[in-house]
N, C-alpha and C positions, 0 to 999 in steps of 0.2 A: 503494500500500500504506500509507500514512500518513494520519494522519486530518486532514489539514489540506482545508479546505473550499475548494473552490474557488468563484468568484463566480456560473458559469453553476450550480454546486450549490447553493449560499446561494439564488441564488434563487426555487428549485424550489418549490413546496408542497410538504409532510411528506417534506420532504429533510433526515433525522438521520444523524448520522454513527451516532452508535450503532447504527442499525441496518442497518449495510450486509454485505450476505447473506455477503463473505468471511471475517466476524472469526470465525466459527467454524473459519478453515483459516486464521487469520495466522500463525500458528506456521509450518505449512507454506508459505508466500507467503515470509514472510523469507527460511526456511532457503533454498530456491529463487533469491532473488534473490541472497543473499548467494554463494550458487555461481555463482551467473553473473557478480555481480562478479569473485572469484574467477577466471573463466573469461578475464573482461578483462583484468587485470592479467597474465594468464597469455599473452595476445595480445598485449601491450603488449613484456612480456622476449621475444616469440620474434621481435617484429621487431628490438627490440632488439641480441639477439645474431644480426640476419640468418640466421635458420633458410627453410630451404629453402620458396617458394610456399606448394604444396599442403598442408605439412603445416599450413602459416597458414589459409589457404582450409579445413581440410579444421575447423579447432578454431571459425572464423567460423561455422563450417555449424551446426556443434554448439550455439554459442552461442545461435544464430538460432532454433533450436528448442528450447530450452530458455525462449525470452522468449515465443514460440509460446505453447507448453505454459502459461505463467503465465497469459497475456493468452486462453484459451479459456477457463481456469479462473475465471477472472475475470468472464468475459461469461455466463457456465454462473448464476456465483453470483449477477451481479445480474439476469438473466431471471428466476430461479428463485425470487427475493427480492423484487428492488425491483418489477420489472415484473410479476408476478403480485400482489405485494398490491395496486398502483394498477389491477389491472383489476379484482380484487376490486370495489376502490371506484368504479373507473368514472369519469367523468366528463372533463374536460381533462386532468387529472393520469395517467388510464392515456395517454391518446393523446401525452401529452409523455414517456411514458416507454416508448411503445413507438417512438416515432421515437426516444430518444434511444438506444435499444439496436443499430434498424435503421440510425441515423450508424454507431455505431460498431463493428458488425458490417461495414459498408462501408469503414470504416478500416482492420478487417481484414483484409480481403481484398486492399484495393488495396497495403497492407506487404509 
């Protein structure tokens, strides 16, 4: 969620930060993560005060799917963005960015 480049992104062709398909929902990407921090810290006091398993397991679960939720919202935005403007253009630049969607739709799945 932060615009800090990473180096496999620095190296991309017409890989701008400015234009990546979520800044239109950061707003909403924050507010989301910041509840799931939220959610941690909130995981952290109930082992803390050894609260019972399942109600820990049961707040895990919740978490897990709320990082879910981020992380489709996220793949939604740069298929929708990145990857449809590099087929637009074509050339190695779609194919590196439709493998680089298919990596990470496989990372999803294996999480």
């Amino acid at each position: 969620m932060n615009t800090v480049r990473t180096a496999e992104a620095a190296a991309q062709p017409g890989h701008d930060h400015a234009t990546h398909g979520y800044i239109t929902a950061k707003d909403d990407y924050l507010k989301r993560l910041r509840r799931i921090e939220g959610q941690a810290r909130g995981l952290q006091r109930m082992v803390e005060e050894e609260k019972y398993c399942i109600d820990i397991l049961t707040q895990v679960s919740a978490m897990t799917k709320a990082l879910q939720a981020v992380a489709m919202g996220l793949l939604e935005d740069h298929i929708s963005h990145c990857v449809v403007d590099a087929a637009v253009q074509g050339g190695p630049e779609a194919d590196a960015k439709i493998k680089e969607a298919t990596d990470a739709i496989a990372r999803l799945v294996r999480s």
